[in-house]
GULUM-204302 format. One line per 3 residues: number of its first residue (from 1); their letters; for each residue x, y, z of N, C-alpha, C. Coordinates in nm, 3 decimals, padded with zeros to 5 digits. Layout:
REM GULUM-204302
NUM> a> X Y Z X Y Z X Y Z; ...
REM end
This chain:
REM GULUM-204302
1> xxx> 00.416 02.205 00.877 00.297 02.123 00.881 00.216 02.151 00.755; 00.148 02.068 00.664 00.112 02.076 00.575 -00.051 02.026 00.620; -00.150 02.153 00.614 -00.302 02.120 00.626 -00.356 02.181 00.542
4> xxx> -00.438 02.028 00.552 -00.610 02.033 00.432 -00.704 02.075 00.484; -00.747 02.194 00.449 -00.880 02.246 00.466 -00.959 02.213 00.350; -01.133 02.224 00.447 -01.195 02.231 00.307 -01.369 02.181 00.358
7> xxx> -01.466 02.159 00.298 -01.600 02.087 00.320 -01.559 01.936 00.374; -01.668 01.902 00.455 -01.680 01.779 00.465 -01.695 01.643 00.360; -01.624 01.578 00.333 -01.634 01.549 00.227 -01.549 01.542 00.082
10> xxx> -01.494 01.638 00.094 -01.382 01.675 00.020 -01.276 01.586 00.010; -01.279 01.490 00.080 -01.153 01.388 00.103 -00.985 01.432 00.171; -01.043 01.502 00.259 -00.907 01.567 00.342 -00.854 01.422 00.397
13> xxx> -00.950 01.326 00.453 -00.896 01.215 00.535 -00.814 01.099 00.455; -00.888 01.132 00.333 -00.815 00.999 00.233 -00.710 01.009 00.167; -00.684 01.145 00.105 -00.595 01.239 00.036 -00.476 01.282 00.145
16> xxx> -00.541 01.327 00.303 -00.432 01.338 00.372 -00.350 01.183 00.415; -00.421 01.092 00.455 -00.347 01.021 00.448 -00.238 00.945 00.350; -00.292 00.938 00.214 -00.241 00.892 00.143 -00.064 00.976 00.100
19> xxx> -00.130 01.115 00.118 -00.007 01.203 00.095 00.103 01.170 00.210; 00.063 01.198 00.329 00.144 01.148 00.471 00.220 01.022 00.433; 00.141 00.932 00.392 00.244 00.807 00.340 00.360 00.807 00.216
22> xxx> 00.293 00.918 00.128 00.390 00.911 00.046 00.522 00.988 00.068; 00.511 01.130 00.171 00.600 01.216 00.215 00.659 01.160 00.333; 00.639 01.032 00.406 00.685 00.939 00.502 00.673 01.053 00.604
25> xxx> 00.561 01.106 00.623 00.514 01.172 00.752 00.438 01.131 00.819; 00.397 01.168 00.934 00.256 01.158 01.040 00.152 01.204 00.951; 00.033 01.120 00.961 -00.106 01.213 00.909 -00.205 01.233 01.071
28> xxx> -00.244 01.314 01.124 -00.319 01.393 01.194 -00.469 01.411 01.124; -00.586 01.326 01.193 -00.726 01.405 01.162 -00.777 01.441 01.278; -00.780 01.588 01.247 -00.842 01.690 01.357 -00.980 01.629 01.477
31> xxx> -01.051 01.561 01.343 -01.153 01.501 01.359 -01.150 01.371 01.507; -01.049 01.309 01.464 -01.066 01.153 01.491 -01.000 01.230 01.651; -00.885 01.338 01.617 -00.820 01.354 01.714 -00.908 01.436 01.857
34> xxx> -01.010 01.480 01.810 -01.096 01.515 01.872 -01.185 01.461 01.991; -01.270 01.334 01.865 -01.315 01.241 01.928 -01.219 01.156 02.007; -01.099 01.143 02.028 -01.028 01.037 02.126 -01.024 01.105 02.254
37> xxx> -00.948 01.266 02.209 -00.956 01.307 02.352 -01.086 01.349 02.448; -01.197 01.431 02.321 -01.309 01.483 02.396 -01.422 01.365 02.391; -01.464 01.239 02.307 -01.566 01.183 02.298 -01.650 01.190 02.145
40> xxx> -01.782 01.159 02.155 -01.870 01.180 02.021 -01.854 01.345 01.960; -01.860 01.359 01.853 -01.843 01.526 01.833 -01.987 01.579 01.833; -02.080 01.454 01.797 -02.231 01.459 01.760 -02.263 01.525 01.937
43> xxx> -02.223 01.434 02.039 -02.297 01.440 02.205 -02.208 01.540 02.219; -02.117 01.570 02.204 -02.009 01.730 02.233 -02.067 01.858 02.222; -02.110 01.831 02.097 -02.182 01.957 02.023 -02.327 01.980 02.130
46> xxx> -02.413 01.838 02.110 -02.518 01.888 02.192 -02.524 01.907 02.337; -02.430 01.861 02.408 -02.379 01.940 02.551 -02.356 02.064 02.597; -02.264 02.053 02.498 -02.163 02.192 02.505 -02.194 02.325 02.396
49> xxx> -02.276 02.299 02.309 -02.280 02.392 02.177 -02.147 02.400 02.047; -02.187 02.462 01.960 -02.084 02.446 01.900 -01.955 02.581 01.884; -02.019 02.682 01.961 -01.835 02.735 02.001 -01.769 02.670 02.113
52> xxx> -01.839 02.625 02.175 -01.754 02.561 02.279 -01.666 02.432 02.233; -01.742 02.374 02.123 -01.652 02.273 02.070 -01.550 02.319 01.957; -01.594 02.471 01.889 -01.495 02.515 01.800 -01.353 02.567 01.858
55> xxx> -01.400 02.626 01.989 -01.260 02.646 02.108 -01.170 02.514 02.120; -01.236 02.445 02.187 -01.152 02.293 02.189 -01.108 02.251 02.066; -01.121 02.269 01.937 -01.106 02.223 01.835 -00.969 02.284 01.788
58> xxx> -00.985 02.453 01.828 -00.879 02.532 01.801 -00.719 02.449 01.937; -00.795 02.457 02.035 -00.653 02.409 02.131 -00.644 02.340 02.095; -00.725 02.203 02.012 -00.667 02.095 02.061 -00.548 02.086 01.908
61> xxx> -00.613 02.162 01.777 -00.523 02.233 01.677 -00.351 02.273 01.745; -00.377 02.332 01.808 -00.239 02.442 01.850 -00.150 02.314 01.938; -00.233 02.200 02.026 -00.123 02.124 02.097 -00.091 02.009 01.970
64> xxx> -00.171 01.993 01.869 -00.121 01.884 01.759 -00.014 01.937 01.739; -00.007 02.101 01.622 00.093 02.150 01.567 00.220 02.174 01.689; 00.264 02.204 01.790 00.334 02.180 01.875 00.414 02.300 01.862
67> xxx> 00.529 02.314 01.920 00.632 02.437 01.917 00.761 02.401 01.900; 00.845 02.391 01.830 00.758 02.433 01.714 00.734 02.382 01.628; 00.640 02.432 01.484 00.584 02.353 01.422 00.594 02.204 01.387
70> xxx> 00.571 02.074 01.401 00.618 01.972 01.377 00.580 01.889 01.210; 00.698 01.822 01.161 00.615 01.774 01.029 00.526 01.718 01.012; 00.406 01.700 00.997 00.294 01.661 00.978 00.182 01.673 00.861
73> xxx> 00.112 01.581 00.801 00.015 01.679 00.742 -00.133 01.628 00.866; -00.195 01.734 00.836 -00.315 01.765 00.930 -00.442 01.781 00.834; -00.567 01.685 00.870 -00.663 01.743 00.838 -00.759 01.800 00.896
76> xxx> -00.794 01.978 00.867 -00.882 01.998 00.949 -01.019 01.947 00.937; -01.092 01.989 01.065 -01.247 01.932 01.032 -01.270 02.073 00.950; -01.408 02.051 00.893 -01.499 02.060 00.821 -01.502 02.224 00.822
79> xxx> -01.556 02.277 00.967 -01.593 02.406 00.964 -01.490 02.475 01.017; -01.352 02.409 01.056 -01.237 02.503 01.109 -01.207 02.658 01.057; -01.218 02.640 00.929 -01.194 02.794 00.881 -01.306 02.888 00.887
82> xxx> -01.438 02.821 00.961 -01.533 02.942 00.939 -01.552 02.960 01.061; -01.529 02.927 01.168 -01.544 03.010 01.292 -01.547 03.134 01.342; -01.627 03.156 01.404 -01.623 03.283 01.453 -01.508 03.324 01.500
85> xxx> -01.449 03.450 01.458 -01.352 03.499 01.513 -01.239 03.532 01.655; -01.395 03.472 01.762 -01.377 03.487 01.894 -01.407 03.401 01.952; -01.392 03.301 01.891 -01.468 03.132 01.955 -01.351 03.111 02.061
88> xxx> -01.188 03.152 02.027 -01.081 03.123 02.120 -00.971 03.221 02.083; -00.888 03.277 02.228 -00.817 03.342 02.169 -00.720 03.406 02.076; -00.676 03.281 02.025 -00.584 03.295 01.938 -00.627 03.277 01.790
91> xxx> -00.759 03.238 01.780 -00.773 03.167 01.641 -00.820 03.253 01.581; -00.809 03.399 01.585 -00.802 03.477 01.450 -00.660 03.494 01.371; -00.550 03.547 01.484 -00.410 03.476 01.463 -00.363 03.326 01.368
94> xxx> -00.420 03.213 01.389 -00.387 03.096 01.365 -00.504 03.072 01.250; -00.566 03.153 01.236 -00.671 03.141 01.049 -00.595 03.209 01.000; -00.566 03.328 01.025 -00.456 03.385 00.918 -00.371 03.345 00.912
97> xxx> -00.309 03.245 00.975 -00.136 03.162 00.969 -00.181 03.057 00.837; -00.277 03.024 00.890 -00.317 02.882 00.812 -00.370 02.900 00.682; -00.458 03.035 00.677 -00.527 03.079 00.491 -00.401 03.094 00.424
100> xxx> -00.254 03.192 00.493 -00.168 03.225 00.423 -00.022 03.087 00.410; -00.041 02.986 00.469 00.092 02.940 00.473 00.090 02.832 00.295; 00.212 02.863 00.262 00.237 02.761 00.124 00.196 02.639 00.144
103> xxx> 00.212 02.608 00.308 00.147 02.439 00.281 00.022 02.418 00.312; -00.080 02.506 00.304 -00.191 02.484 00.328 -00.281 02.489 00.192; -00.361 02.374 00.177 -00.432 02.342 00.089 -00.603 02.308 00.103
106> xxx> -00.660 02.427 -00.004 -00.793 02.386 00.013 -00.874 02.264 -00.054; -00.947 02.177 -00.048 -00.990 02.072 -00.119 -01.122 02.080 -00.144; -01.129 02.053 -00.224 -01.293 02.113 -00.298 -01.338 01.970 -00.376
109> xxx> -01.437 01.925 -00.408 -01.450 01.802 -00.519 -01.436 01.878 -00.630; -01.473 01.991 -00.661 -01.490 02.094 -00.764 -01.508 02.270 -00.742; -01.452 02.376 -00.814 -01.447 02.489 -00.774 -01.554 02.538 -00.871
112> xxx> -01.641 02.441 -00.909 -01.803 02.475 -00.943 -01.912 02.453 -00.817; -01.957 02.571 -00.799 -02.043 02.559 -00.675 -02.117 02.437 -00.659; -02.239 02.425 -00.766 -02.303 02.309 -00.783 -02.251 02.160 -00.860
115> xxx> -02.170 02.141 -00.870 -02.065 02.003 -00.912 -02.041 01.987 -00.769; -01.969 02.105 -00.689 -01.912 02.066 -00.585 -02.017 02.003 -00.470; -02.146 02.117 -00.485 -02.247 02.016 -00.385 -02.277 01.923 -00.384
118> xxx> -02.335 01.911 -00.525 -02.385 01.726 -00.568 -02.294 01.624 -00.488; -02.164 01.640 -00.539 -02.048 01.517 -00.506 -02.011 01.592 -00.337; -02.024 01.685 -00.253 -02.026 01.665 -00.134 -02.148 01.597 -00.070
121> xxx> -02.273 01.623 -00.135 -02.395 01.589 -00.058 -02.394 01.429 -00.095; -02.315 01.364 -00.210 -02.344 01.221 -00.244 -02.249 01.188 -00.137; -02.105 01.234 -00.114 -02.003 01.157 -00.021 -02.059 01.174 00.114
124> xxx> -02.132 01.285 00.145 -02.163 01.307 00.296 -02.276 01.154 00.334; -02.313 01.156 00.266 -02.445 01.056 00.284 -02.437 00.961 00.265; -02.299 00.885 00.229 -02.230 00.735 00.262 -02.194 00.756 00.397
127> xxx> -02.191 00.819 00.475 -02.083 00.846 00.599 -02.206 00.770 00.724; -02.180 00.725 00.828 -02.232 00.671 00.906 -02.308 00.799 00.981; -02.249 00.902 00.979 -02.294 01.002 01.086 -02.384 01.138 00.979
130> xxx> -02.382 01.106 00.852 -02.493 01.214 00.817 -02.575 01.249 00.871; -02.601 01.376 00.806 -02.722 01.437 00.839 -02.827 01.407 00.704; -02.945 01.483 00.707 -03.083 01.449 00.620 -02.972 01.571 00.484
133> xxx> -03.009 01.480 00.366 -02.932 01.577 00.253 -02.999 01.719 00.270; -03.112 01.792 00.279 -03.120 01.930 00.265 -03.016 01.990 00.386; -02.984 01.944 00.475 -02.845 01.997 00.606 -02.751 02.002 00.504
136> xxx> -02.730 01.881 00.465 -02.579 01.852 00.394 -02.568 01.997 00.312; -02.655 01.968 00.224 -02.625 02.104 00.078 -02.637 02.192 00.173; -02.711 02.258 00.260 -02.692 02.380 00.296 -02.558 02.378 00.363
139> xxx> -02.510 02.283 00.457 -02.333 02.314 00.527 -02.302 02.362 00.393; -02.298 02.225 00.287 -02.157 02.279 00.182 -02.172 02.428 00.151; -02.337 02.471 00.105 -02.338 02.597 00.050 -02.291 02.686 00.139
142> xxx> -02.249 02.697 00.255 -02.293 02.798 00.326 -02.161 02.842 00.351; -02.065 02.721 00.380 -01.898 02.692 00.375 -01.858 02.745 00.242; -01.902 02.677 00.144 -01.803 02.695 00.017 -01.724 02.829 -00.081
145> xxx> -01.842 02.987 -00.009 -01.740 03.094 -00.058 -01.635 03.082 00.057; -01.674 03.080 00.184 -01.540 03.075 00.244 -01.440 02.978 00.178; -01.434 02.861 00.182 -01.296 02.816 00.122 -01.277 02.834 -00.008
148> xxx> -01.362 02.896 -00.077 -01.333 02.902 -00.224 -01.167 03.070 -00.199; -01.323 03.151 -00.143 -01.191 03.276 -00.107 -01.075 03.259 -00.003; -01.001 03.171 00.058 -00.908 03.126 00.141 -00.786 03.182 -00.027
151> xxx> -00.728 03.242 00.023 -00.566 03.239 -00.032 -00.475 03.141 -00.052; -00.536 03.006 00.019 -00.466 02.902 -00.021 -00.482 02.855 -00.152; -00.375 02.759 -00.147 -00.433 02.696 -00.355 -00.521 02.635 -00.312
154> xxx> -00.606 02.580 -00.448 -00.739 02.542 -00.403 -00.694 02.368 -00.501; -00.737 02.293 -00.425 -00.750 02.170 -00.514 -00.833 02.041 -00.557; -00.910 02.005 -00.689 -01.024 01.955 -00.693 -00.972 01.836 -00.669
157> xxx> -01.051 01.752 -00.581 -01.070 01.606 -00.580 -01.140 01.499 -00.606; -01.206 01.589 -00.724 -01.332 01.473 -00.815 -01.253 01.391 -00.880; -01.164 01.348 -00.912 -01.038 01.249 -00.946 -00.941 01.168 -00.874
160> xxx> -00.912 01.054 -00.924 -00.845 00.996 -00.836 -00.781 01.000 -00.742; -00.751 00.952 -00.635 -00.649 00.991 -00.525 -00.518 00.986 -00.543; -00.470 00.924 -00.639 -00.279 00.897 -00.661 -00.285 01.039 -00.716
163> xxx> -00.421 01.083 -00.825 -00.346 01.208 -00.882 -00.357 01.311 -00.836; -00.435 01.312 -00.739 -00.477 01.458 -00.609 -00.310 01.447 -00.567; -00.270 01.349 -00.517 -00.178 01.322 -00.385 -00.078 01.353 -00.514
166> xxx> -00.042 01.327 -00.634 00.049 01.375 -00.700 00.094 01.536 -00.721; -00.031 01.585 -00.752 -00.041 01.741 -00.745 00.004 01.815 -00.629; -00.063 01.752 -00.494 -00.051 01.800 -00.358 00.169 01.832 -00.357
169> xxx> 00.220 01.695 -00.408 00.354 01.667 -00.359 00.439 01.788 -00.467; 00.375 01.788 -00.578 00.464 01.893 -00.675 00.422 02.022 -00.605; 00.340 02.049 -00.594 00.305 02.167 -00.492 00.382 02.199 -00.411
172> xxx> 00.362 02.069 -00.293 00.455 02.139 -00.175 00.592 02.159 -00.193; 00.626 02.096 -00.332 00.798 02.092 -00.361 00.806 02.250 -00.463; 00.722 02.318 -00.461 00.736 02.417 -00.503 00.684 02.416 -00.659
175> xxx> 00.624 02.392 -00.698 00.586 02.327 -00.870 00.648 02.225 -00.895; 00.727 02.151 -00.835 00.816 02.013 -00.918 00.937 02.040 -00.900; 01.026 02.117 -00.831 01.120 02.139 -00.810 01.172 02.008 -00.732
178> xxx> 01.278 01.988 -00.757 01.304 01.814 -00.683 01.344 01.837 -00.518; 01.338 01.747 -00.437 01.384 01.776 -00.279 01.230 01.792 -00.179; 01.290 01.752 -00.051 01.132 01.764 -00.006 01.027 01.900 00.034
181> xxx> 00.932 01.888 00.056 00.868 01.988 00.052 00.856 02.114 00.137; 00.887 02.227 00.056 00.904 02.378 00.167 00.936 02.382 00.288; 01.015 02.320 00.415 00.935 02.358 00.522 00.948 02.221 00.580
184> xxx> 00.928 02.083 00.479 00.958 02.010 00.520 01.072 01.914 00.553; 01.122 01.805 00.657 01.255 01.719 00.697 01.205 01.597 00.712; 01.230 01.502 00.584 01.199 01.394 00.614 01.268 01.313 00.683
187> xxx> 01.214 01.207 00.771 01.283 01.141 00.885 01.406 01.082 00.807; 01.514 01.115 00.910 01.693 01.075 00.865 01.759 01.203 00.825; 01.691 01.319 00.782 01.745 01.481 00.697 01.729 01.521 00.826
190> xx> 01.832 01.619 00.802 01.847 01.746 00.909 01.806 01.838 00.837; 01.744 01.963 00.900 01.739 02.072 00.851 01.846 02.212 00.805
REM end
């Protein structure tokens, strides 16, 4: 399974999909997948709080990826990697699967703190469901050493999407090595 972590904003949804199409895989958003099974994430959150929705977020993570792993790329939401450690049982286990695996990719607009806010706080605030921009900059700030320090590669997406999604595919093929990516079986290949 190949997942995008990263800020809101970052273009996990556009970039993951676009890549999913080009690797003739499933694309998965954590997000959307959320809201179908549980409802608004906005009325979730204020019901339930937000470990209770970071728990559900983690299961509902673990029944996407399946057993075992299935090809996919996945985007997580927003704050997946900063959870508290004990929000659910397993998801100190399954952050360290996910900071360390080759196909996991962080997405940043930029790995300049303030480049990266500007262009998260401008994309957040096209979105139907923003918040007031001083929220916005503080999420990104508050997120961004965490995914900056994630062990995953890190990748800017202040540039086009063919050439994000180009980078993403030499990546997962190992730098450009020809054949599909690490890990991955595209539909008709056996493993």
């Amino acid at each position: 399974m190949i997942r995008l972590v990263g800020a809101g904003g970052a273009g996990k949804t556009t970039i993951g999909a676009a890549l999913a199409e080009r690797l003739g895989m499933p694309f998965l958003d954590l997000d959307a997948e959320f809201t179908s099974s549980h409802g608004d994430i906005s009325a979730y959150l204020a019901a339930h709080g937000y470990d209770a929705y970071a728990g559900r977020n983690v299961s509902l993570h673990s029944a996407l990826a399946g057993e075992p792993e299935r090809s996919a790329v996945i985007a997580l939401s927003s704050g997946f990697m900063t959870y508290r450690h004990d929000v659910h049982p397993d998801y100190a286990g399954l952050r360290q699967h996910i900071a360390m695996s080759e196909l996991t990719f962080v997405l940043l607009p930029s790995l300049d703190l303030e480049t990266c806010v500007a262009e998260t706080v401008r994309r957040q605030l096209r979105r139907p469901f923003a918040r007031m921009p001083e929220r916005e900059e503080q999420v990104i700030r508050s997120r961004f050493s965490i995914h900056a320090r994630l062990p995953a590669r890190k990748v800017e997406t202040l540039r086009p999407v063919d050439a994000v999604v180009a980078e993403l595919v030499s990546m997962c093929r190992g730098g450009g090595r020809s054949g599909a990516p690490h890990g991955v079986v595209r539909p008709g290949e056996t493993a």
